[in-house]
Structure formats: C-alpha cells, structure tokens
C-alpha positions in Angstrom: 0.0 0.0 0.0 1.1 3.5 -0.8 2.3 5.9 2.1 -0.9 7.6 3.0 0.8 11.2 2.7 0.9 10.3 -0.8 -2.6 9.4 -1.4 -5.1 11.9 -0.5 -8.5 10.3 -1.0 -10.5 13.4 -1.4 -8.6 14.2 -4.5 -8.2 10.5 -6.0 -10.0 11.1 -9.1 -9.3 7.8 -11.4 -7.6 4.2 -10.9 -6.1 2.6 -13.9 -6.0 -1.3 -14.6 -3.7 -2.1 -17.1 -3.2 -5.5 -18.0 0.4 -6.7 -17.5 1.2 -2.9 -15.8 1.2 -1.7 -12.1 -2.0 -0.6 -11.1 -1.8 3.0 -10.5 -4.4 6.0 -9.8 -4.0 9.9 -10.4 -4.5 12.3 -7.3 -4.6 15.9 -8.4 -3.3 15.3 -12.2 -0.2 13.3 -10.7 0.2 9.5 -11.1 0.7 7.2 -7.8 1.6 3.5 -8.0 -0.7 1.9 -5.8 2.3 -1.0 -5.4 5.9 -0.5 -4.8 7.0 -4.2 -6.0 7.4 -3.3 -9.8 6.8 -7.3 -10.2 3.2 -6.9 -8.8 1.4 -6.2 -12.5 -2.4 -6.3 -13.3 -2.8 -9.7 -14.7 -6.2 -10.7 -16.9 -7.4 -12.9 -13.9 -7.2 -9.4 -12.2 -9.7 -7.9 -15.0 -12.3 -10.8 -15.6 -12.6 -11.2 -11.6 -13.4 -6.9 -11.4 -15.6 -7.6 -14.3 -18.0 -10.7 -12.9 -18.8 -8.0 -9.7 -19.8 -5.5 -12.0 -23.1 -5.0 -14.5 -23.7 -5.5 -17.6 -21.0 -3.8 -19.9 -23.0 -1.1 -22.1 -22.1 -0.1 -26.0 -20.4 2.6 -24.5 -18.5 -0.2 -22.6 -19.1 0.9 -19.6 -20.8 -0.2 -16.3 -21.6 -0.2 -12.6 -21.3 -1.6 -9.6 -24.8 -2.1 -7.6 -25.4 0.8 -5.0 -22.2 2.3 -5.9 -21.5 5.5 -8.0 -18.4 4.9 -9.4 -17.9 4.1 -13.0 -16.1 1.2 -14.5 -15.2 2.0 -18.3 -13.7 -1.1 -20.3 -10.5 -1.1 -22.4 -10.9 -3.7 -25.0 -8.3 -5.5 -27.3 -8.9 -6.4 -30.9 -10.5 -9.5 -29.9 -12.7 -7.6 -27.8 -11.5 -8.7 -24.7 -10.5 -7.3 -21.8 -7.2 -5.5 -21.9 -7.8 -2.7 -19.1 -10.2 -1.1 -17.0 -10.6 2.8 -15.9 -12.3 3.4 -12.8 -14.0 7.0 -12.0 -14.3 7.7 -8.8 -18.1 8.8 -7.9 -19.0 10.8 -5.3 -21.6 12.1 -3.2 -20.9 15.8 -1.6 -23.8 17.1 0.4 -24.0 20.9 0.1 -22.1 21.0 -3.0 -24.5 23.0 -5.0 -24.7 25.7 -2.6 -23.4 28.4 -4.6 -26.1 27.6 -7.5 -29.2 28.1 -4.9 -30.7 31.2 -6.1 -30.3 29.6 -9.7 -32.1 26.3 -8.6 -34.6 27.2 -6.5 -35.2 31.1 -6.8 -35.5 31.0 -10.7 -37.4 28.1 -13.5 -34.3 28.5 -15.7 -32.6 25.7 -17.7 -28.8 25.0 -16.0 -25.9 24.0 -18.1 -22.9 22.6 -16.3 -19.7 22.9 -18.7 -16.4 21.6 -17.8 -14.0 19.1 -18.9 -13.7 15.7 -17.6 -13.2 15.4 -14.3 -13.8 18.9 -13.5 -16.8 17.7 -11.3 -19.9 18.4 -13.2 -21.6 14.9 -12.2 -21.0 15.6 -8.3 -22.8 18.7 -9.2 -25.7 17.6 -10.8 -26.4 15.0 -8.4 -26.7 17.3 -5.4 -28.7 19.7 -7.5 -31.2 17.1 -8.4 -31.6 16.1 -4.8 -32.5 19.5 -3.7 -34.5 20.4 -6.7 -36.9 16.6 -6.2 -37.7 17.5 -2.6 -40.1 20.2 -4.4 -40.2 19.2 -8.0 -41.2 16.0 -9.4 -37.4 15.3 -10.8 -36.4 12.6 -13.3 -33.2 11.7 -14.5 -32.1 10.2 -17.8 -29.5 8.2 -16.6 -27.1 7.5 -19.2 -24.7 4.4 -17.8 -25.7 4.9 -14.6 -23.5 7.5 -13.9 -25.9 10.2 -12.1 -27.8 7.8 -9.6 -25.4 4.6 -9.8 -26.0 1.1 -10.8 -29.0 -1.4 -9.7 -32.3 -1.4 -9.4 -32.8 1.1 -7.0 -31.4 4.9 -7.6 -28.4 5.9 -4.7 -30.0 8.0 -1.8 -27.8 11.2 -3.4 -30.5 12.0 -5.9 -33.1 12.2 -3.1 -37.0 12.0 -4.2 -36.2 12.5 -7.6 -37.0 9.4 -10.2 -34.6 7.8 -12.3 -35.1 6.6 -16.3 -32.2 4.0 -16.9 -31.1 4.3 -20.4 -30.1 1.1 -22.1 -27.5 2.1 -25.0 -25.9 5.8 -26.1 -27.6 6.0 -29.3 -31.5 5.6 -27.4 -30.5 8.5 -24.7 -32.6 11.5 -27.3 -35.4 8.7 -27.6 -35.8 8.0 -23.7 -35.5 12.3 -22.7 -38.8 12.3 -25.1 -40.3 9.1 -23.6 -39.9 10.6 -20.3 -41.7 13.8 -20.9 -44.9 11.6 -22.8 -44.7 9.5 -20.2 -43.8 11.0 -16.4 -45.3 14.4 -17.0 -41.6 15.8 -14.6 -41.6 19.2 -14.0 -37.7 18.7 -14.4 -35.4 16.7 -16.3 -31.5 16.0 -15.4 -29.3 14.7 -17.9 -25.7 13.6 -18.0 -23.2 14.4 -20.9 -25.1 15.8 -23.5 -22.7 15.5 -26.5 -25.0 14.1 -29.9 -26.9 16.5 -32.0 -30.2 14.1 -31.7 -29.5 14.9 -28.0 -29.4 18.4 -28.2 -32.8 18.2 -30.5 -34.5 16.4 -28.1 -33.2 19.0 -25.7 -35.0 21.7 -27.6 -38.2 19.6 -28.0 -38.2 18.7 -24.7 -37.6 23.1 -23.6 -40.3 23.7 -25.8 -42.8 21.4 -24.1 -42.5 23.2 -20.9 -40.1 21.3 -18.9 -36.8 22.8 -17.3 -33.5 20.7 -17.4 -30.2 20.3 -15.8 -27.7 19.3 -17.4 -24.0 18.7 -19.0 -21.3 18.9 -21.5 -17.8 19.0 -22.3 -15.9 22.6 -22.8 -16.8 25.9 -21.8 -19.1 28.8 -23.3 -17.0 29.9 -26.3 -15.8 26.3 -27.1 -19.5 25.5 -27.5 -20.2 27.9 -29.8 -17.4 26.8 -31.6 -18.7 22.8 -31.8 -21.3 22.9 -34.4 -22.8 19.8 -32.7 -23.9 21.1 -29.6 -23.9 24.9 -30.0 -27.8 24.3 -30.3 -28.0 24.5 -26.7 -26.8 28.2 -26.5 -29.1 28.8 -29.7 -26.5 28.1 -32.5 -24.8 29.9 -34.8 -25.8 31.1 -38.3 -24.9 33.4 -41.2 -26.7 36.1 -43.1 -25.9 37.8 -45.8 -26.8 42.0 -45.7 -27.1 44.6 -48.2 -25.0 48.0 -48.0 -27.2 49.5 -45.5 -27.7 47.1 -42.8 -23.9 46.3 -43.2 -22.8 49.9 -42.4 -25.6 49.7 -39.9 -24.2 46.7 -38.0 -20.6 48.3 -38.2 -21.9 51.3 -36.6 -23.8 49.3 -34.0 -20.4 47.4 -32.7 -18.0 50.0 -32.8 -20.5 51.8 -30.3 -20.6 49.2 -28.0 -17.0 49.3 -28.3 -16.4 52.3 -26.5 -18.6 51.1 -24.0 -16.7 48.2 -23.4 -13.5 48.2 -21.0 -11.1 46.6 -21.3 -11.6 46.8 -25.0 -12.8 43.8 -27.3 -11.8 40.4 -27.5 -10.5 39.6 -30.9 -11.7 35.8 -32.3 -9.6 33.0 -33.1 -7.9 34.0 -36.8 -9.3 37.7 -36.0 -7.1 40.7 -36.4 -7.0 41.6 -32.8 -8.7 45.0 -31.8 -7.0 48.5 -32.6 -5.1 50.1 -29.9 -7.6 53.3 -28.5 -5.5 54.9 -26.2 -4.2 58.0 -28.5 -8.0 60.1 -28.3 -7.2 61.5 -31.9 -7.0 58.0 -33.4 -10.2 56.7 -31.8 -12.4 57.3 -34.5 -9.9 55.8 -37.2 -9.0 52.5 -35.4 -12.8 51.7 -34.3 -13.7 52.0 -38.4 -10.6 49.5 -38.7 -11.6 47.3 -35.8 -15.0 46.7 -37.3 -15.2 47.4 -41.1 -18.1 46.9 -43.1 -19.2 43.4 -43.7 -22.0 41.6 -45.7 -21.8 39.1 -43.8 -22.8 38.5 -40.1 -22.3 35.7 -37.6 -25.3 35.3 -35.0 -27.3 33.3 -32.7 -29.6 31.4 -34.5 -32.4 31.3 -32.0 -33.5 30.8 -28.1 -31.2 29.1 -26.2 -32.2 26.0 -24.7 -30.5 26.6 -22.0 -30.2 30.1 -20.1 -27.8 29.7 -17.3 -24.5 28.3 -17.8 -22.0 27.4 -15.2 -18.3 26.9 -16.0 -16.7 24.3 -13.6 -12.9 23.7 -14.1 -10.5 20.1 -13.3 -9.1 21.6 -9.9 -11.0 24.4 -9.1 -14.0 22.7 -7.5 -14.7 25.8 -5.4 -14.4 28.2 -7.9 -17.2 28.7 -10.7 -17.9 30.8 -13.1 -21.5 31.7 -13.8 -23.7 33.1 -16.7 -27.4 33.9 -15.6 -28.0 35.3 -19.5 -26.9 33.0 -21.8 -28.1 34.7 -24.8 -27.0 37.6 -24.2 -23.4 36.4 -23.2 -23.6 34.4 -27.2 -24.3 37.7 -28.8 -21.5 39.4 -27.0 -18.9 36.6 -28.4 -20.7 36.7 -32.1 -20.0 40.0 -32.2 -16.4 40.1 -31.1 -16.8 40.9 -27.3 -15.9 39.9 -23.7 -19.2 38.8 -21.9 -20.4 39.8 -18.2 -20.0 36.7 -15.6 -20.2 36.1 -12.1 -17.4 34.6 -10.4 -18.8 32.0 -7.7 -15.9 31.5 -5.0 -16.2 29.0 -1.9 -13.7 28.6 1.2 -13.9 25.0 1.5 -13.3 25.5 5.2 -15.8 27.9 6.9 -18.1 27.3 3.7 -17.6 31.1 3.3 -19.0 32.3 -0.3 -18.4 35.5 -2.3 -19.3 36.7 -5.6 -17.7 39.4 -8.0 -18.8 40.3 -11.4 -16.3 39.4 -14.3 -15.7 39.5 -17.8 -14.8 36.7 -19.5 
C-alpha cells in the first residue's frame, strides 16, 4: 500500500488497470503507483474477476457496480477482450451545490454545467437534483448509470427524484422524449449531452415546458465553436446583408466598443482590436476594428439553456457563472468579452463570495 501522505483520497480522481502494468491511480493530475513491487502487474485474472462483480457492460463499454457511483469503463483489445479497465471515482458531496441556490430554486431557468472531464460536473448535478426533487417532481435520464449509480434502486444522493435507466448511447434522445410523454416531470436531469439528436431532443423537450439540468464538455466559447452542440446556447448562423444594414451593424459594434472596457476580445484567426489609447486615433481604429461586412455571424435562436455554469478540473470551489446565456452568445458573435459572475467558496468555513467578471 502506498504511504498515506501520498494518497489523499478526497482528491483521488481515477484508478487505472492495465493489464500486465502496475495498477496506478491519479491524485490531483499526478500519477501514484498503488504497489511499490514493480513485479506486482495487473494480470487478466485481475480484469475478468473486477468484471463478474460488476453490471452489464453497455455499447459505451461501460458499467456499474450495484449501489455504488463509481464508473467502471472497459479497455478492450482487438478480440474484444479485456485489456484494461478505468475506474472513475463517484462521489456524493452534500452541500455541493450551494453556490447555485438562487439559480435552482429562486429561478425556473434551464442550468448547463460545462467543464472538462473530471472537473466535477456529475457531483454537481447530483446534489442539485436532490434539492430540486424534494419540491419538484425530478427525473433523471440516466445514461450508464452514472448520475444515480447502478442497480435497481437509484443511490439516496438523488433524493425524491425518479430515475429513467437508459439502455444504450444511441436511445438516450429517444428515452429524454419518452420521459416527458410518459412522467409528466416538472424537471429533467441529464448527464453528458454530446450528440446532435441529443441536443434536439433537448429543444423539444424546452419547448414542451419542462426545465433541465444538465452537462457537456468545454466551456461557453468552445461550444459555440462545436457545431454539434452549439444548439444548446441557440446556435450559430450566417446572413448575408445589403449596403445599409452592413454599415448599420458596423456602426452598432463600434458603439458598443467604446462602451466596453477593457476593449474587445478579438476571435480565433481575427485581427486583434486596434489600440484606443491615443483620443485622436479613436475614430480611425474603431472604423478599422469593425469594417463593413455583408456578412454577419449570429445566434440562430433561443437558447435552450439560459444559465451556464463553467466548472474547471481543480478548481472545484471556484465557478464561473452566466445567468444570461443569450445575451453572453451575442457578446462573443459580435467580437466581445461577456459579463460573468465569479462564484468563490472557502472550502473550510463554507464562506461564499461573488464578484462580477468579464470573460
């Protein structure tokens, strides 16, 4: 066994089975041998024993073990067998979604947890359904498992709420429209969202009244930027515009540049924005900044989602929030740093602060 100053359990976030390897874990984006003896290797014994305890592998090969939250995710050889296994570590944090209170239960908005993987979006969700079910009839379209664990009977973290096991990846978009035919839930929670026929069943299910919870990989501006998923932020799109509205819509940014400070983002591939510091060149480099254009980049409708909530691998007590989500797309469309809250907890006292950002 490893020296316990070297494995802090609160931080373990993976352990990796490797056939014919040490095992080994990561704690805090560093890896730790769980063995010293470099004889003492993973062996395939090792694999199909873990494997007979678990569920049912999925198509996503992945599984569960009953009452448990962690996730067992299968590394296969050619042959399809067993070659290694990665085990995500599932947990259940009471009080975790404090900081999101006035979003859950002061407001009927649709929340969308972004972050990349591991950052902690699943811990999130699970403690936000819990306190949403104990008013709201709450159901969950579990995908693998992963929100309310595997068996029969959903984990206690999810409280009241219901639970909607979904039996492959590629049914998930059929089961979130089932659910709202079948369960009449005032709201639905949903793990990974990350197919388009997800996000479209997203939107149908928005448009036939029920709010959602929810999650996906990135952040805000690398959504927009994934033509699969920007749908939930109400896609992209370009028009074409004659002379008018072109020198119109040139006008119309270089206004709001002035009103921004600090000054504009540039894009990725933009030419980045004209220095505005000398008074006498003001004029000049905001016609530069934002010539006239035919063509113009812009939401393509209602988001589907209209608080966002930026969670980063690390940084568990330090989110960054958008309560407008519309608004914060049509700020990056046009070039722009968008208004955020910055959500900051002391993970002692339980202390919170907020301070307004742009991002």
């Amino acid at each position: 066994d490893p020296p316990r100053q070297r494995f802090p359990h609160g931080n373990l976030s993976d352990i990796v089975l490797d056939s014919g390897r040490r095992p080994q874990c990561w704690v805090d984006d560093e890896r730790v041998f769980l063995c010293e003896d470099q004889s003492k290797v993973v062996t395939s014994q090792d694999l199909s024993h873990i494997e007979s305890c678990l569920g049912q592998f999925g198509t996503d090969n992945r599984a569960g073990l009953n009452g448990k939250l962690h996730r067992f995710s299968a590394m296969r050889n050619r042959d399809r067998d067993m070659a290694g296994i990665t085990i995500r570590i599932g947990r259940n944090v009471r009080g975790n979604a404090a900081m999101l209170m006035d979003f859950l239960l002061g407001s009927d908005k649709s929340i969308l947890i972004l972050g990349e993987p591991g950052s902690g979006k699943t811990t999130i969700v699970r403690e936000a359904t819990r306190r949403l079910a104990e008013r709201s009839n709450v159901v969950v379209v579990d995908t693998s498992n992963e929100i309310a664990g595997d068996g029969m009977v959903p984990h206690a973290c999810i409280g009241l709420a219901r639970r909607m096991m979904v039996p492959s990846l590629d049914m998930q978009s059929a089961i979130m429209v089932e659910c709202v035919q079948n369960h009449t839930p005032h709201v639905m929670v949903i793990d990974e969202i990350g197919r388009p026929k997800e996000v479209q069943a997203a939107r149908t299910v928005k448009q036939r009244g029920v709010r959602m919870i929810a999650s996906a990989h990135g952040d805000l501006r690398r959504l927009l930027k994934n033509k699969e998923l920007s749908g939930l932020v109400g896609g992209v799109e370009h028009v074409m515009m004659g002379d008018t509205m072109a020198r119109e819509e040139a006008d119309r940014k270089r206004k709001l540049a002035k009103k921004q400070n600090p000054p504009p983002a540039a894009e990725e591939g933009a030419n980045p924005p004209a220095d505005t510091s000398n008074n006498d060149d003001t004029a000049t480099s905001a016609k530069s900044s934002f010539p006239v254009s035919k063509t113009k980049v812009q939401r393509g409708g209602d988001p589907t989602f209209e608080v966002i909530v930026e969670v980063r691998r690390g940084c568990r007590h330090e989110w960054r929030c958008v309560d407008n989500s519309a608004k914060a797309v049509d700020c990056i469309l046009d070039g722009f740093h968008y208004k955020a809250q910055l959500r900051v907890r002391d993970p002692e006292s339980g202390n919170m602060r907020m301070e307004f950002i742009e991002a």
